[in-house]
N, C-alpha and C positions, 0 to 999 in steps of 0.2 A: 310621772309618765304621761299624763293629759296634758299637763303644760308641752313638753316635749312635741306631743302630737299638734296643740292648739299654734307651737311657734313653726311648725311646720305646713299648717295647714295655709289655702290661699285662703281672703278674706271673706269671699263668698262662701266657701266651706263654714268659716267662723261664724258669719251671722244664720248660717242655716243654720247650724247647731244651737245658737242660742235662741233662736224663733222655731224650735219643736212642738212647745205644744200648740202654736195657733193651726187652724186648717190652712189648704192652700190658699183658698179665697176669703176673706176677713171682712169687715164690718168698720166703719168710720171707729167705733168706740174701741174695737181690737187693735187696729194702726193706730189709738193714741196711745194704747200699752206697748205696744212695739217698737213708738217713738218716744220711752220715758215717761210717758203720763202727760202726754201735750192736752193742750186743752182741745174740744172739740172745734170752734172756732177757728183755732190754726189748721187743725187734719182739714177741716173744706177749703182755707184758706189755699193750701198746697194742693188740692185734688183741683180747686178751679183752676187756679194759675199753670195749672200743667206740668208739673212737677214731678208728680206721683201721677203714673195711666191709673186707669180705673174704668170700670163699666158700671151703667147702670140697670138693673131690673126694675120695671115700675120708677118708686121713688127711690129708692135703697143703692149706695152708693156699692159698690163690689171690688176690691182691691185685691186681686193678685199678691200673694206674699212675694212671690219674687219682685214683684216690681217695686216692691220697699225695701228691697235686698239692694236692688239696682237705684235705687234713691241714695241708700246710705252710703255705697261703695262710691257714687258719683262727689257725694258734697264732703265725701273724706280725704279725696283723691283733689279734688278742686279747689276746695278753701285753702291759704298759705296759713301758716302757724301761727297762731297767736303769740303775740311778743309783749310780754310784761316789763312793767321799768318797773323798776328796784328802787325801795322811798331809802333815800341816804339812813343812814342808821343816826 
């Protein structure tokens, strides 16, 4: 029956669902749990380049979980499919 609801659901529904327990606003070290365990490095990499919006307090970088919602649904929807060749048997 969750499957049912998950193949019904849009993809925004789906990544909210699976980003529950973070708050609305996150932390650089939270968006690199959010993005599979990126390295820090990359999470400023993507906030500098503009990528991911973000605001800052002080020094403390502050990321909107939607706007990482709106990250993921963008580069899923944009990137074409990876295509693998086949090694001859």
């Amino acid at each position: 029956m969750l499957k049912d609801c998950l193949v019904a659901s849009s993809p925004q529904d789906i990544y909210t669902l699976m980003f529950l327990k973070f708050p609305d606003v996150v932390n650089v070290m939270q968006m690199c749990d959010m993005l599979g365990g990126i390295s820090t490095k990359s999470a400023y990499k993507l906030l500098q380049s503009n990528q991911i919006d973000y605001f800052k307090i002080g020094r403390s970088y502050k990321i909107p979980k939607v706007n990482i919602i709106v990250y993921l649904h963008r580069i899923m929807n944009n990137n074409p499919p990876l295509h693998y060749v086949a090694l001859p048997h």
